[in-house]
N, CA and C of each residue as an Amber inpcrd file, in Angstrom:
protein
   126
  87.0470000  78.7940000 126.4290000  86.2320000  78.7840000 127.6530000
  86.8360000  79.7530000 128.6550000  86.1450000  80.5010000 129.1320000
  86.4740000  81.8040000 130.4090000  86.3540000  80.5920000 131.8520000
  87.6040000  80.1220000 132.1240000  87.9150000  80.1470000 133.2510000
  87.5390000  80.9160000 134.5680000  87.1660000  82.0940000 134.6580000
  87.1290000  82.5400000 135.6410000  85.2750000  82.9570000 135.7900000
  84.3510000  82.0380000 134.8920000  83.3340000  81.6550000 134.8900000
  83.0060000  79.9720000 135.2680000  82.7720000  79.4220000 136.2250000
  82.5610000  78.3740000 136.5730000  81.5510000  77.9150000 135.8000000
  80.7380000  78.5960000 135.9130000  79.5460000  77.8490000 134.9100000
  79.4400000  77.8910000 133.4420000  80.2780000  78.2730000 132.6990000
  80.6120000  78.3790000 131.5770000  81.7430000  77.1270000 131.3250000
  82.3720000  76.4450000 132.5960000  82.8530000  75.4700000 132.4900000
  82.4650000  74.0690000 132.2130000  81.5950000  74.3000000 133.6860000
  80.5410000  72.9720000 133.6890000  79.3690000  72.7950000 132.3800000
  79.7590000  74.0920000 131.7890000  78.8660000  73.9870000 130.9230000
  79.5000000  73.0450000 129.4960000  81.0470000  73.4220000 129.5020000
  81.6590000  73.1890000 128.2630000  81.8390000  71.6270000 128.7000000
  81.5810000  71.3530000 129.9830000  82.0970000  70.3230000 130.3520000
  81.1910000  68.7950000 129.7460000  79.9770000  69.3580000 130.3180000
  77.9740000  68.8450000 130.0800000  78.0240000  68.2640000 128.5070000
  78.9910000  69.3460000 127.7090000  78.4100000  69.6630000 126.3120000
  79.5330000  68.1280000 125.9020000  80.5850000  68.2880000 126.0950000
  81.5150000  67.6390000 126.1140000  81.3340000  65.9530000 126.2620000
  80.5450000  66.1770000 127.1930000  80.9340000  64.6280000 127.9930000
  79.3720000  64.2010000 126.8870000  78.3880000  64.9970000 126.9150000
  77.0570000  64.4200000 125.9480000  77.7580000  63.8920000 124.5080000
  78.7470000  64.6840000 123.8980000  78.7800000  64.8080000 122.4500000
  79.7410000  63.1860000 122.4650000  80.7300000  62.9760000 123.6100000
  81.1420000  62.1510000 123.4330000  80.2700000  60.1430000 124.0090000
  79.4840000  61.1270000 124.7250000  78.2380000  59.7540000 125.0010000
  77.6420000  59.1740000 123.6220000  77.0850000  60.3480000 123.3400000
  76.3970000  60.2890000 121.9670000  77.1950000  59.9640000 120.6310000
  78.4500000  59.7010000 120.9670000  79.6250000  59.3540000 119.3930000
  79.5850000  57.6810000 119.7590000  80.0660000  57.4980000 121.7700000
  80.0520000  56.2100000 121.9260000  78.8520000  55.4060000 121.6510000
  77.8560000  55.7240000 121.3190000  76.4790000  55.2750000 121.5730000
  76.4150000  55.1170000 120.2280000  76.9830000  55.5090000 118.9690000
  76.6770000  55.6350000 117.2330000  77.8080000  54.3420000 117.2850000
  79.2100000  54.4150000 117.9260000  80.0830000  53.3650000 117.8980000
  79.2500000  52.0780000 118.1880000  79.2560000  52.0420000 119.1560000
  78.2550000  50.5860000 119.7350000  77.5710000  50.4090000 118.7910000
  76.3130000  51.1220000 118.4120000  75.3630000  50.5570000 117.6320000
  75.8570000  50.1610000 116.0470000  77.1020000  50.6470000 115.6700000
  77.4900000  50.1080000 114.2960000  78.4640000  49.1040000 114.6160000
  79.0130000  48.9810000 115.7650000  80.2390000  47.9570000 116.0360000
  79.6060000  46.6990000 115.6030000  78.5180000  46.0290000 116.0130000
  77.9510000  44.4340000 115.7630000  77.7050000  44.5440000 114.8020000
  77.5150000  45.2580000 113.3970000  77.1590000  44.3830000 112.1900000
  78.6020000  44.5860000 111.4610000  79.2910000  45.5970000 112.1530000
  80.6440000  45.9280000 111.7110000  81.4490000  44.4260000 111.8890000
  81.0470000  43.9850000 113.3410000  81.8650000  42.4300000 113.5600000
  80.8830000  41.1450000 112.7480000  80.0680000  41.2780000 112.5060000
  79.5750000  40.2240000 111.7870000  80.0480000  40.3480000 110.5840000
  79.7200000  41.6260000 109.6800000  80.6860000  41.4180000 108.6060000
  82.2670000  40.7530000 108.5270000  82.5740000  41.4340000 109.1750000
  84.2790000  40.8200000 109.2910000  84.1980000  39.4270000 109.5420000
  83.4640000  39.0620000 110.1960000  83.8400000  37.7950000 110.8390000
  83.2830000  36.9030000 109.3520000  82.2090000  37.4780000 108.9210000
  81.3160000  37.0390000 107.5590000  82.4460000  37.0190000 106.5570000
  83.1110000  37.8270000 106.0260000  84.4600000  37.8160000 104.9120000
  85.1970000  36.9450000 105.2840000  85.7170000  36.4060000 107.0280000
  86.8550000  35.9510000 107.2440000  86.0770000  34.4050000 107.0890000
């Protein structure tokens, strides 16, 4: 990322913070059958 482009920051920044919304958002939605199983074996 070129630092001495601000908007090339906010940009890496946007991209960044989505990709990691969008990983937490795949987590969540597999976490509950992920804990029912477990809890289902135990």
């Amino acid at each position: 990322v070129n630092t001495a482009n601000p908007s090339a920051v906010s940009d890496a920044r946007v991209k960044a913070a989505r990709l990691s919304a969008v990983s937490a958002a795949q987590i969540n939605a597999v976490k509950p059958s992920a804990v029912t199983n477990h809890t289902k074996k135990v």
